[in-house]
C-alpha positions, 0 to 999 in steps of 0.5 A: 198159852197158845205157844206161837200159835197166830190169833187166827189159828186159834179163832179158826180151830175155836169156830172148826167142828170139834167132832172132826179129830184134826180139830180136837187135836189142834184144841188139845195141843193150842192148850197145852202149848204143844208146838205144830212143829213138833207135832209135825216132826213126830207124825212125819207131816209138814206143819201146814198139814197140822194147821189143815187138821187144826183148822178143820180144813182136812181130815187126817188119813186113817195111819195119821189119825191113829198117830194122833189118838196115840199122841193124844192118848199120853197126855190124857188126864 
């Protein structure tokens, strides 16, 4: 389930560097169906900033990518 995520998002992060964390968090919330908006809302960060983290595009600031490991830490198997 890609929850609205257009065909070129999720083509782009599958292409991105999955060792940039922007990346392997956009992988994370393409499969579960997590939103960008709602990931946008709970990191404080408009939605094109998440595409930008998705997409490779940018890298998040040190106080986001702690945010994001936090995010990523609850829904960890």
């Amino acid at each position: 389930m890609t929850y609205g995520y257009s065909h070129n998002l999720v083509e782009a992060n599958k292409n991105a560097n999955p060792e940039f964390l922007g990346v392997a968090f956009g992988r994370m919330c393409i499969e579960l169906g997590i939103p960008a908006t709602r990931v946008a809302e709970e990191l404080g960060v408009s939605r094109m900033t998440v595409y930008n983290w998705f997409w490779g595009e940018s890298i998040p600031s040190r106080n986001n990518s702690e945010q994001i490991k936090l995010f990523m830490a609850r829904y960890e198997k």
